[in-house]
Each structure stands twice: as structure tokens, then as C-alpha cells.
C-alpha positions in Angstrom: 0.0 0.0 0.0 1.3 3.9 -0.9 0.3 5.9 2.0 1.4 9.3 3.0 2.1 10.2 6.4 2.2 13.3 7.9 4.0 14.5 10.8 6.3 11.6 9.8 9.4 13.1 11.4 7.5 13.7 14.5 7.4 12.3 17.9 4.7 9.7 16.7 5.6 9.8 13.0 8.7 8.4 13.4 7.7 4.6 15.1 4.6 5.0 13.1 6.6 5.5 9.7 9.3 2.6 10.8 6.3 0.4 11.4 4.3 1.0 8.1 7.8 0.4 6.0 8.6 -2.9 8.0 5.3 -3.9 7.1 6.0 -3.2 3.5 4.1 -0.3 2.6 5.5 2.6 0.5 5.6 5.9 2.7 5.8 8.9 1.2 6.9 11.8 4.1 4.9 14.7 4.5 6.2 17.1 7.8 7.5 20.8 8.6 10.9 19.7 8.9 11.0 19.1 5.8 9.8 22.3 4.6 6.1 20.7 4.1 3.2 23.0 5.1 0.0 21.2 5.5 -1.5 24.2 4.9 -0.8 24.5 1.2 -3.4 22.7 -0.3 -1.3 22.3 -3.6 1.7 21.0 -1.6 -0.6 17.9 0.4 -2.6 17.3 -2.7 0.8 16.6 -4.8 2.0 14.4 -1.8 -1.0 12.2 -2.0 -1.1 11.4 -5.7 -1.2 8.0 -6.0 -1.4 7.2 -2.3 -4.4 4.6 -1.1 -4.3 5.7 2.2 -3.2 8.9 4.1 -2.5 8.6 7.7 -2.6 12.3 9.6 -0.5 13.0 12.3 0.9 16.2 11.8 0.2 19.2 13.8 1.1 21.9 16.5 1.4 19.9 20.1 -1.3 20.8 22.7 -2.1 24.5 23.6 2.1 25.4 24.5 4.2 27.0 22.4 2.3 28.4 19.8 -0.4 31.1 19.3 -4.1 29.6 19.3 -4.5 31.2 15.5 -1.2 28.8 14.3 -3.2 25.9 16.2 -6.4 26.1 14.4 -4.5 26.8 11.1 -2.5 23.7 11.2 -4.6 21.2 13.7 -8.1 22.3 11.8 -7.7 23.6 8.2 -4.3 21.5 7.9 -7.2 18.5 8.4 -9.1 20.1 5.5 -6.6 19.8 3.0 -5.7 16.1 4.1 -9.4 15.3 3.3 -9.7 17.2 0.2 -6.6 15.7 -0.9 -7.4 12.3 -0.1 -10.7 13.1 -2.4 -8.4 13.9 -5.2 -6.1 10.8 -4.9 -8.8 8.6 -4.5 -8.2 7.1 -1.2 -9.9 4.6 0.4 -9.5 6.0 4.1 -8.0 8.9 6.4 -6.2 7.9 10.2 -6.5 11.2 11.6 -4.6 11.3 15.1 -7.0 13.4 17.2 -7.0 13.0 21.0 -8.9 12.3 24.2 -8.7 15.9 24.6 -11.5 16.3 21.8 -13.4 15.4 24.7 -12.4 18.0 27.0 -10.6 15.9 29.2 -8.2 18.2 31.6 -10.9 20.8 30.7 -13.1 20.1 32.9 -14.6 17.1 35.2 -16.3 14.1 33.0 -20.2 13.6 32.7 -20.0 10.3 33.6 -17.2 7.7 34.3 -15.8 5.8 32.8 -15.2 8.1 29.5 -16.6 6.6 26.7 -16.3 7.5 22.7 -20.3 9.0 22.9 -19.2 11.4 26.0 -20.2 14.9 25.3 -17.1 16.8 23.2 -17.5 20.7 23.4 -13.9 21.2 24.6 -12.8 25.3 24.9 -9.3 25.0 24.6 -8.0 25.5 20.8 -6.1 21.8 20.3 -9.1 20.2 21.9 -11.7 22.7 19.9 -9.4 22.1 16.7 -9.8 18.2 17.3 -13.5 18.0 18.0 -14.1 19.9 14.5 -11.8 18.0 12.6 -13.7 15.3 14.1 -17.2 16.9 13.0 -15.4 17.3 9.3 -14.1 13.8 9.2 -17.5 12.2 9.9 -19.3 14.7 7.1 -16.7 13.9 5.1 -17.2 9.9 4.9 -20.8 10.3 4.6 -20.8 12.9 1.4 -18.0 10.7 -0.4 -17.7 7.2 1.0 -14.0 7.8 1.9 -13.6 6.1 5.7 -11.9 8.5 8.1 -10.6 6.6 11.7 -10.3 9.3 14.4 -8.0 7.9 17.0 -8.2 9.5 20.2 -5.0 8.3 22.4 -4.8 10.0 25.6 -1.6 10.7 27.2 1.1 8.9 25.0 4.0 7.7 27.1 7.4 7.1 25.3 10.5 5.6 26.7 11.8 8.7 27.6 8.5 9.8 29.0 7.6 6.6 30.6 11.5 7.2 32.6 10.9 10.9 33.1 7.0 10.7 34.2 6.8 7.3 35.9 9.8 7.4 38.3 7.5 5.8 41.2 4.4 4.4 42.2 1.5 6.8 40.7 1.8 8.6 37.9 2.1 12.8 38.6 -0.6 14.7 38.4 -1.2 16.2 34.9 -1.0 19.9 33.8 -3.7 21.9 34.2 -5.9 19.7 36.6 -5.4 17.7 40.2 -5.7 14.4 39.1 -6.0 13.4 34.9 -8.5 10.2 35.5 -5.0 8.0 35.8 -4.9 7.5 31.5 -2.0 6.9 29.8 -1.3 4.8 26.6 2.1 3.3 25.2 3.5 5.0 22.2 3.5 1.1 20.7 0.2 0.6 21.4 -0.7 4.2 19.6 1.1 2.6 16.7 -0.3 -0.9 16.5 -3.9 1.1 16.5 -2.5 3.4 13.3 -1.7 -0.1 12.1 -5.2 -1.7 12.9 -6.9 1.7 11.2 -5.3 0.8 7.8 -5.9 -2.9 7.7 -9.6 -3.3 9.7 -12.4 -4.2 7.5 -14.2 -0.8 6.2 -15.3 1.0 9.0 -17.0 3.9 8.1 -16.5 7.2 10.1 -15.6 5.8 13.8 -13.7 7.6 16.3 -12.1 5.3 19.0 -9.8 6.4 22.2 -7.0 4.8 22.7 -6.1 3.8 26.5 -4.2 1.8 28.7 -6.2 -1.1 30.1 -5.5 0.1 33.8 -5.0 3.1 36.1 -1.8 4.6 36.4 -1.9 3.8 40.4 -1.4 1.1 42.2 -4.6 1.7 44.1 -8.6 0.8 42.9 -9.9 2.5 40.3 -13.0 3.3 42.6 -11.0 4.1 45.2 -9.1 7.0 43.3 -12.7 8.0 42.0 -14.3 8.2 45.6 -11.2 10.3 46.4 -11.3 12.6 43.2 -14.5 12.9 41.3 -16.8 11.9 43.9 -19.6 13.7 42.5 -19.3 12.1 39.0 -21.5 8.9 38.5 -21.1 6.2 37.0 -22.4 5.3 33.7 -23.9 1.8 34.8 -24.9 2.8 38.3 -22.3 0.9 40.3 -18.7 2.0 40.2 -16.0 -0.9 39.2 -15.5 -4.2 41.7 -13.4 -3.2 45.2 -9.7 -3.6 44.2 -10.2 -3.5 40.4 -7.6 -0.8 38.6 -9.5 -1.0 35.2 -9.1 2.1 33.6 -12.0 5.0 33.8 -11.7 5.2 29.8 -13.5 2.6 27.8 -11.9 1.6 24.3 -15.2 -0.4 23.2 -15.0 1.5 19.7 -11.1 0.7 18.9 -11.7 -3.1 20.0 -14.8 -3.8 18.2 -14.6 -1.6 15.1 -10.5 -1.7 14.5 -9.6 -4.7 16.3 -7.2 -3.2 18.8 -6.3 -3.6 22.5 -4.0 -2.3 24.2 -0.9 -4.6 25.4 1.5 -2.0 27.7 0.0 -2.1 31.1 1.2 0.4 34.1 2.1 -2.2 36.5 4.2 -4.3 34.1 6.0 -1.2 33.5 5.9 0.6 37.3 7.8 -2.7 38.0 10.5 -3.0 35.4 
């Protein structure tokens, strides 16, 4: 398969590109540091000629760093030209890398727990508000041209130097912004293996799946960080999880069913490396 990858020189871009090439696929390089701009239309269209899939990661990091105009440019009409380009190439699907914080998550406290892929969006912040519309203009855009566009909506992506610099103990440190960030965290690997799963998965539409860690970051319950934390927030079934359970308070129904993928980096295999 000919796929162009954005953001391929990035922090994601680069296990994701080494992947796709050691599973034999052509990649054809699409980032800033190569003088790319996804937001020259011209320039993406050109890059996708020919290309049967485009996977999407490219984009300003989070709210730091850059003015909230550059992060709607790039995150949101930077989406736009990917789509329209995949039109023009003929395409059979889009892997757009959103994130959990299309959600709102850090924003504010969830409706319900655990977070699930139907939770209500309407996040503030510009990367979370440029998400959630790219989102909105992924899901129009399968249904007006038949094109299928996976949103995958990893939460806090952990690499090795991350997993060393963030997980030195027991618990994982609070995350910016908020006390306590619902204990998520996903592998880099695992973020890969679900680009990998979006490309290969039977037809699935529009679908937009997050991408978690099957536990808490914590060795203690799940419920008991809840009760602690977010007492006020119920649970989506009634009852919170079973006493000493440390299943994570984000459900990845939509990546297991529709793409096939589970996650297979837990926090206590690596806490005790």
C-alpha cells in the first residue's frame, strides 16, 4: 500500500513510519521539517497522488508553544486539505490522530465515568476545539464521499523517555492543568499498532475510538481514586468498578470492536521494570 504520512518526522511519526515500512508499505513523508506546510493545499494534494491511504499526524502539540491562531490553522484547516486531498487521490480511508482531549478531558470534570467514545465533546481550549471539529469534518466527510476517516483519540502517550521521566515511582504525577487526569495513559507502541489496525480493519465507516491503557496509572482501585477525586461524578452503569479493580476509567469499546485493537502495555508491568 502507498500511504502518505504526515507528521512523519514527529514524535509519533517516526515509530509509526518505521512500522508501516517494516510492514512493507511505500511511505511517502509529509512534515515541517521538511519544509512541508500542511497548509498548502497544492503542496498535500501533490503528496497524496497516487497514495491509497493517508494517515494524519501532523500538527502543532497541545495549547504550548504556539499562538491559538497557528493551532487552528494547522490542527483544523491543515485536516481540511488532508481530506480534500485524499478526495483527489482517490483514497480509500483517512487515520486522523486526534486525542482524548477532543473530549475536553483536563478541561473540565467528565459527565459520567468511565469516559466513553459517545461522552459529550465541546472542549474550549484551541487543540481540543481544533480536534473536536476536525472530528465533526471527518464524519461529514465519509458520509458525502464514502471515503472512511478513523479518528484515534489516544490520551496521554507515554514514550521511553516519557515513561522514565514521568513514571519514576508508584503513581503517575498529576497532569497539567488539573489535580488528578482520571489516571490515562497509553504506550507509544500501542498508539502505533492502532495506526496499524486503522489501515488494515475491515471498512469502518466514520468511527472515532480512544486509545487507552487497560488500567489506572496507580497502584490503588480505580474506585477508590474515584471516591477520592471525582466523587460527584456517576457512574455510567450505576455501580462503580468491583473493590480492588484498577481498570481504567476510559472505555476503548470503539477501537476493540470496530479496528480490532487492545492495548498490550499495562502500568504495573511497566511501574515494575
Amino acid at each position: 500500500m502507498r500511504i502518505l504520512l504526515t507528521g512523519d518526522r514527529g514524535r509519533l511519526g517516526r515509530p509509526v513510519r518505521a512500522r508501516l515500512e517494516a510492514d512493507g508499505h511505500d511511505v511517502v513523508g509529509f512534515d515541517a521539517a521538511a519544509g512541508d506546510d500542511v497548509r498548502d493545499p497544492a503542496a498535500v494534494r501533490a503528496a497524496a497522488a497516487g497514495c491509497d491511504a493517508i494517515v494524519h499526524l501532523a500538527g502543532l502539540p497541545d495549547d504550548l508553544g504556539a499562538p491559538a491562531d497557528d493551532v487552528m490553522a494547522v490542527n483544523l484547516l491543515g485536516t481540511w486539505h488532508v481530506l480534500q486531498a485524499a478526495k483527489a487521490a482517490g483514497a480509500s480511508r483517512v487515520v486522523y490522530a486526534s486525542s482524548g482531549k477532543a473530549l475536553g478531558m483536563l478541561e473540565r470534570d467528565p459527565a459520567y465515568l468511565p469516559v466513553d467514545d459517545a461522552h459529550p465533546g465541546l472542549p474550549s481550549k484551541p487543540y481540543g476545539l481544533a480536534k473536536w471539529l476536525s472530528e465533526e469534518m471527518c464524519e461529514s466527510f465519509t458520509r458525502s464521499t464514502g471515503i472512511a476517516t478513523i479518528c484515534l483519540r489516544p490520551v496521554l502517550v507515554l514514550d521511553e523517555r516519557e515513561w522514565d521521566e514521568r513514571a519514576p515511582g508508584p503513581e503517575m504525577p498529576p497532569g497539567r492543568g488539573r489535580s488528578w487526569h482520571l489516571g490515562v495513559f497509553v504506550d507509544v507502541q500501542d498508539v502505533v499498532e492502532a495506526v496499524v489496525c486503522a489501515l488494515t480493519c475491515p471498512d469502518p465507516g466514520h468511527v472515532r475510538a480512544l486509545l487507552c491503557g487497560e488500567d489506572v496509572a496507580s497502584p490503588r482501585a480505580s474506585a477508590d481514586l474515584v471516591a477520592e477525586h471525582l466523587p460527584h461524578v456517576p457512574w455510567r452503569d450505576g455501580e462503580p468498578y468491583p473493590p480492588g479493580s484498577r481498570r481504567a476509567l476510559v472505555d476503548t469499546t470503539a477501537a476493540r470492536e470496530r479496528l480490532g485493537w487492545a492495548p498490550r502495555v499495562r502500568w504495573e508491568d511497566r511501574r515494575l521494570r
